[in-house]
C-alpha positions in Angstrom: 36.1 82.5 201.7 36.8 85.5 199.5 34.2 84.7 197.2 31.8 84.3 200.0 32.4 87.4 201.1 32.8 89.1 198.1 28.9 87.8 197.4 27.9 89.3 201.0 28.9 92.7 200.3 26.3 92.7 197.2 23.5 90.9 198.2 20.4 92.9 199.3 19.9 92.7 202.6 21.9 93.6 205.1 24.5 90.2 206.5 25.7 90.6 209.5 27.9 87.6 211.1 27.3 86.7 214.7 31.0 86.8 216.0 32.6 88.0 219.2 32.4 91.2 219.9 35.5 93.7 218.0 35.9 96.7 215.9 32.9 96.9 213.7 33.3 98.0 209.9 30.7 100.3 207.4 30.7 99.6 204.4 29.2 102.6 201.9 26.7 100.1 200.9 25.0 99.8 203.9 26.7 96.2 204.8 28.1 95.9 207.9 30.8 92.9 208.5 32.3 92.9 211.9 35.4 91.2 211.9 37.7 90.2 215.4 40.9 92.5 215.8 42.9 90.3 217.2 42.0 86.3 218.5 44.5 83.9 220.2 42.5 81.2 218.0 40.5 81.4 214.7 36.8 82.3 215.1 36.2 81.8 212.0 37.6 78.0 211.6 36.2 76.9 214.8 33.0 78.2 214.7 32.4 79.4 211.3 30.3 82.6 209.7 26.9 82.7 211.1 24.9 85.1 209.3 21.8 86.7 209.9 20.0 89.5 208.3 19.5 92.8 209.6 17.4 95.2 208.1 19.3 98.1 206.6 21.1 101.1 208.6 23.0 104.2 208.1 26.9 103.6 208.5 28.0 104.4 211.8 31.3 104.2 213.8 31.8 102.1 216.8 34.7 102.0 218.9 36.0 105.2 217.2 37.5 103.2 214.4 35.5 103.7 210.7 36.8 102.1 208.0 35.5 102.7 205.0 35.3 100.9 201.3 33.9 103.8 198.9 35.1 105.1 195.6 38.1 107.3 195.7 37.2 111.1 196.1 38.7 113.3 193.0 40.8 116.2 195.0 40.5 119.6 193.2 43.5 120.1 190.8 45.0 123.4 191.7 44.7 125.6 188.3 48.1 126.6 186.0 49.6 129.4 187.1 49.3 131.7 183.7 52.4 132.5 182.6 54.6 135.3 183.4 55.4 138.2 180.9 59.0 139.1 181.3 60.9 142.1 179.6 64.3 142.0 179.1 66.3 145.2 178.9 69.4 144.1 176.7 68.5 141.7 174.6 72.4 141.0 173.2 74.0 137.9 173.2 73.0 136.7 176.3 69.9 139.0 176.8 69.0 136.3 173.4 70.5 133.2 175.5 68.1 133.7 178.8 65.2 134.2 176.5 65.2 131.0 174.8 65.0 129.3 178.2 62.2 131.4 179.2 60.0 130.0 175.8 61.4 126.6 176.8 59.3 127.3 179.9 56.2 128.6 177.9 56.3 132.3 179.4 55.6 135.2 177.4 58.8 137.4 176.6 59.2 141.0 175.6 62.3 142.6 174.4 64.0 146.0 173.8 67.3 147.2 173.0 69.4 149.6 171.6 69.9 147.4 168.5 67.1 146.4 166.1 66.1 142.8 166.7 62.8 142.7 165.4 63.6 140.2 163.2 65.0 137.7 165.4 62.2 138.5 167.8 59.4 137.8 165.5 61.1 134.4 164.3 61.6 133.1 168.0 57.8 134.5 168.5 59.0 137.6 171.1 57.7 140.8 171.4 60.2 143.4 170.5 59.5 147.3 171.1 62.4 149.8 169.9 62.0 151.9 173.1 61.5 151.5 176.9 58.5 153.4 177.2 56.8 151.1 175.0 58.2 148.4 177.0 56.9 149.8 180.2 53.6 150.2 179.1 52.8 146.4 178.5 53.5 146.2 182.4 55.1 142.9 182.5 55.9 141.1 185.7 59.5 141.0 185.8 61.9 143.7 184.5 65.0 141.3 183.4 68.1 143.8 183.3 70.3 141.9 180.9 72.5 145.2 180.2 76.4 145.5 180.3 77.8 146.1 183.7 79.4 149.1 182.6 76.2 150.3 181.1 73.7 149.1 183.8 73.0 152.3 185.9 72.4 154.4 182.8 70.2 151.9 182.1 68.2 151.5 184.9 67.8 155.4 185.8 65.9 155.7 182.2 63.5 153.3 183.3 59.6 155.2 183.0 58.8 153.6 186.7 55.6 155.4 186.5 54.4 153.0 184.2 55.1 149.9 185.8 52.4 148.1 187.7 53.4 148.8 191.8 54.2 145.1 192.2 56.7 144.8 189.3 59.9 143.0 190.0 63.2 143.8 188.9 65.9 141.1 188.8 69.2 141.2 186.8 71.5 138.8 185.6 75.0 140.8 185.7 78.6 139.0 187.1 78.3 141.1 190.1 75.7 141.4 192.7 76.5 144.2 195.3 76.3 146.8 192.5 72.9 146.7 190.9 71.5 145.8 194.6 72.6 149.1 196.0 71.5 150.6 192.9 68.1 149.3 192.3 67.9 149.8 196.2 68.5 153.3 195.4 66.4 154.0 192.2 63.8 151.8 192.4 60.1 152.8 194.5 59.8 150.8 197.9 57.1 148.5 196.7 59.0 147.3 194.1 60.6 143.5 194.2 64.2 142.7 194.0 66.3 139.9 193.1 69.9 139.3 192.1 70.8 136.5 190.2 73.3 135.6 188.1 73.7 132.3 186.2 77.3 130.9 186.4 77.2 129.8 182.8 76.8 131.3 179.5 75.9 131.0 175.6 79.0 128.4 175.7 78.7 126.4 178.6 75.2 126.1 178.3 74.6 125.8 174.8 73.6 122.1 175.4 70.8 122.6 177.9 71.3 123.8 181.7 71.0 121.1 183.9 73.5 120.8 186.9 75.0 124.4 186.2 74.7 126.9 189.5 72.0 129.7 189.3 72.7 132.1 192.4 70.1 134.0 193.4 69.6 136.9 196.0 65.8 138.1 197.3 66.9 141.2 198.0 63.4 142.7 198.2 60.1 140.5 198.0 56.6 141.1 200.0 55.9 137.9 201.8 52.3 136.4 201.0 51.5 138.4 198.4 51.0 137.7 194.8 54.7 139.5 194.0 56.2 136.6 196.0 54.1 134.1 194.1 55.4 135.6 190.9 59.2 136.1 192.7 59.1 132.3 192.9 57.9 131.2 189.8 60.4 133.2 187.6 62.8 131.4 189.8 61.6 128.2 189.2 61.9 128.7 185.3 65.9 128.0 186.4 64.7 125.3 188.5 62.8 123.5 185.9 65.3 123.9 183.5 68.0 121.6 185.6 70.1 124.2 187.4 71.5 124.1 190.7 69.9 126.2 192.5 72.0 127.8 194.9 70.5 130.8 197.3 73.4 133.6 198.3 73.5 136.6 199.6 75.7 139.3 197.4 77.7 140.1 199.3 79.4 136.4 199.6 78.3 135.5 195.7 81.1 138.8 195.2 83.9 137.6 197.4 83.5 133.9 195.7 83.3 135.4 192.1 86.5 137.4 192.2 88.4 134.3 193.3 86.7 132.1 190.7 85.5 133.8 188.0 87.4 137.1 187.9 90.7 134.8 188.1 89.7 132.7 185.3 89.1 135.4 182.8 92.4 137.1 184.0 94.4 133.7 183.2 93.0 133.6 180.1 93.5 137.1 179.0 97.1 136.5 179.6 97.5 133.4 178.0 96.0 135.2 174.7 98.7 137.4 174.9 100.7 134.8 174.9 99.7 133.4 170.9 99.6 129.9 172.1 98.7 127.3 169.0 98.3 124.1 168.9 101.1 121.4 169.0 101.0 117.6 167.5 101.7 116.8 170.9 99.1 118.4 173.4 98.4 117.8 176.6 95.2 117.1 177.9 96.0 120.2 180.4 97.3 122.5 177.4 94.1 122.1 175.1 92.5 123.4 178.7 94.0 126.1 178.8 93.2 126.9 175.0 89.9 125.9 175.6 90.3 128.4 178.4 91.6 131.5 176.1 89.3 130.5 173.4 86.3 131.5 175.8 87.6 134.4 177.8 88.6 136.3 174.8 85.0 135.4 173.0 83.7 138.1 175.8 84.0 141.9 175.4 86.7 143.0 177.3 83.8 145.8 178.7 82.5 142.7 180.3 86.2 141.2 182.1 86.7 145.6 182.8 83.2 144.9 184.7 84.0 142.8 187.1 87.4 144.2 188.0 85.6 147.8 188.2 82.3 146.3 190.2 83.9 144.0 192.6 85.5 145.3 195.5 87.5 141.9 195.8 89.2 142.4 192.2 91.8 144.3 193.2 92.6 142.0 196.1 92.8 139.1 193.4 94.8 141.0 191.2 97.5 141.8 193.7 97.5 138.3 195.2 97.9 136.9 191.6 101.2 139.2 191.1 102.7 137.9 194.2 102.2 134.6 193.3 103.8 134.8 189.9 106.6 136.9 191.9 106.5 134.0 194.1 107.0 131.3 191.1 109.8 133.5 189.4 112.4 133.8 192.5 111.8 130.2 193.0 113.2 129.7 189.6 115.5 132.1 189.3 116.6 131.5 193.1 118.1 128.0 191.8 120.0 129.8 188.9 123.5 130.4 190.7 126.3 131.5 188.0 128.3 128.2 188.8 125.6 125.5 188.0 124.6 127.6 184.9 128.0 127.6 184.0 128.1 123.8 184.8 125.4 122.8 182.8 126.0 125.1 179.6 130.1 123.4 179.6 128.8 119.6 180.3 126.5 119.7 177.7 127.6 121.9 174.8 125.3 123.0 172.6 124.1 120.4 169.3 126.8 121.1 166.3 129.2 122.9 168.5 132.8 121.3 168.7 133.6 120.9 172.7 137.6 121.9 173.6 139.3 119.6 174.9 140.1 120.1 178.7 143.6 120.9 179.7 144.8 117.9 182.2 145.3 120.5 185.3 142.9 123.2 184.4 141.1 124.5 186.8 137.6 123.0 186.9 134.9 125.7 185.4 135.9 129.4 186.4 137.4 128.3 190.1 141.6 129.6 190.4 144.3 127.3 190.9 144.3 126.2 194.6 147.7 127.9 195.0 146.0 131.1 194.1 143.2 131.1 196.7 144.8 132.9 199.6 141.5 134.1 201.3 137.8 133.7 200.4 138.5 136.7 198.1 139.5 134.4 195.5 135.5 133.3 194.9 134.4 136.7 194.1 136.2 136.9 191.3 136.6 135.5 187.8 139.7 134.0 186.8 142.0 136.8 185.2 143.2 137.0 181.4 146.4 134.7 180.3 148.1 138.0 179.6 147.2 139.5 183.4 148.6 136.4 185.1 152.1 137.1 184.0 151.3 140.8 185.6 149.9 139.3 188.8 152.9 136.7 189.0 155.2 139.9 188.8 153.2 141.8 191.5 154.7 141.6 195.1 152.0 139.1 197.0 150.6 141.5 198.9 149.6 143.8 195.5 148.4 140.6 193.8 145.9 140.1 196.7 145.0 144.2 196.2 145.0 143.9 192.7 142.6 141.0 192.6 140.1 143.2 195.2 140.1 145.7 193.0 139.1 143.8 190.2 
């Protein structure tokens, strides 16, 4: 049967079989077939194909039903997007580390700084220009602040605006986010783009590549349907393609969740380096964390860990919360420390290489007086006098023993 019909649909003139009426089929050969829908019994074994020719015809639809057999139509393939040109203002460190996934990505990058890093720019084929102005003049697409915190509004108030395409967008990459969004809000012209991000990883946690690791990201300011949008989203999608999590937030919470994350993290570890903790033979999995832990932090400037007490309105808030809880921890302990079980433990278990007196039979256990002696609840407040002051008590009348042991 297939073959049959398979010789139909290229034979010359037009077949048509003579079957009940149904929906009728085109083919873009000019061969119609018409074929039942739907039979309670088989046309075609009971009665068979009767063909007849038909001279030939323009396809046509009947029923409202066309189904057609044609060769599959080549959509348009949208053209590449060229690639952005981004300047980077700070190219330190990380300024260095965000620039390596932008080549990944193949965008064009540009670089200044108050350092010279021509070299390592023309290695790592960037553009490097030793001034802003110079910078400014190429009018790239995004202005990437990668500056210190501390640094960033001096920074971004030296900026020749004037030579910036209208469009240009400014994003930034610093810890916090409220800051340099009321401060580009302030300084920057109206038709100027905006958006905060910050990567939640570094040179160190992301030296192996940056998939799964949060990107937050603000659109503080972006024209809808415009080509700065178009250009908003794919320098976001750089961090997209890359593997991050993408993870959209407004400042205002990425601040409040940073100071109990990431502020408290570098805090911990700034303490624990005070602490000049080394390795043992016998670590813990939890105590190479937290040298892990102190090995990082302190591998930052402390400009940077100043930053984000400084810029983050929720830092103080941490820092006080972090002193009551230590507070907290230390009465606990200390709480448990009465004078009698201290003195309990450091008699039962004398210290190594020290020779332990032997107990007298009727001594009074620990510093506690003779149960003859303990008159009145007076008796507990006090230590047990000298040898040499018993035999004065004994010779006191009772009632100046009981005054004389107040006093004491």
């Amino acid at each position: 049967m297939a073959a049959s019909l398979h010789h139909l649909c290229h034979c010359k003139p037009q077949i048509r079989p003579n079957l009940p009426p149904a929906v009728e089929t085109t083919f873009t050969n000019n061969h119609h077939l018409s074929i039942p829908h739907k039979s309670s019994s088989s046309s075609f074994g009971k009665a068979g194909l009767q063909l007849q020719a038909a001279p030939l015809r323009r396809a046509h639809i009947l029923n409202h039903v066309h189904c057609s057999i044609s060769e599959p139509s080549m959509a348009p393939k949208a053209e590449p997007e060229d690639p952005l040109r981004v300047g980077i203002v700070g190219f330190g460190n990380f300024g260095q580390f965000i620039a390596k996934g932008l080549r990944r990505q193949g965008h064009n990058v540009l670089a200044t700084s108050r350092s010279d890093y021509s070299e390592y720019c023309e290695e790592h084929g960037i553009e490097f220009f030793r001034n802003m102005d110079q910078l400014c003049e190429q009018q790239p697409d995004v202005i990437l602040i990668c500056s210190s915190i501390l640094s960033t509004e001096t920074v971004v108030r030296t900026i020749p605006m004037h030579k910036l395409r209208p469009d240009t967008i400014f994003a930034d990459v610093l810890s916090v986010k409220q800051f340099p969004r009321n401060l580009l809000l302030e300084v920057l012209p109206p038709e100027f783009g905006i958006v905060c991000t910050h990567p939640m990883f570094g040179p160190e946690s992301g030296m192996h590549g940056w998939a799964k690791l949060p990107f937050v990201y603000d659109k503080v300011r972006i024209a809808g349907n415009t080509p700065q949008e178009r250009k908003c989203d794919q320098f976001l999608s750089i961090f997209e393609q890359e593997g991050c999590r993408m993870v959209e937030m407004s400042c205002e919470e990425h601040d409040r969740h940073a100071a109990g994350s990431q502020f408290i993290t570098h805090t911990i570890g700034r303490i624990l380096s005070h602490l000049n903790l080394e390795s043992t033979p016998i670590n813990t999995k939890g105590y190479e964390t937290l040298l892990q832990l102190t090995e990082n932090t302190v591998s930052d400037s402390f400009d940077l860990y100043y930053g984000l007490f400084m810029y983050n309105v929720n830092a103080t808030e941490q820092i006080e919360n972090l002193d009551r809880a230590f507070e907290t921890v230390k009465q606990k302990l200390f709480g448990r420390l009465h004078d009698i079980l201290r003195k309990q433990i450091v008699e039962r278990v004398p210290l190594q290489g020290a020779q332990s007196k032997p107990r007298e039979p009727n001594s009074t256990p620990y510093f506690l007086p003779n149960s003859e002696k303990m008159k009145d609840l007076s008796s507990f407040a006090v230590p047990p006098p000298l040898p040499q002051e018993s035999k004065d008590i004994a010779a006191l009348k009772p009632n100046e023993s009981r005054a004389a042991g107040v006093r004491r």
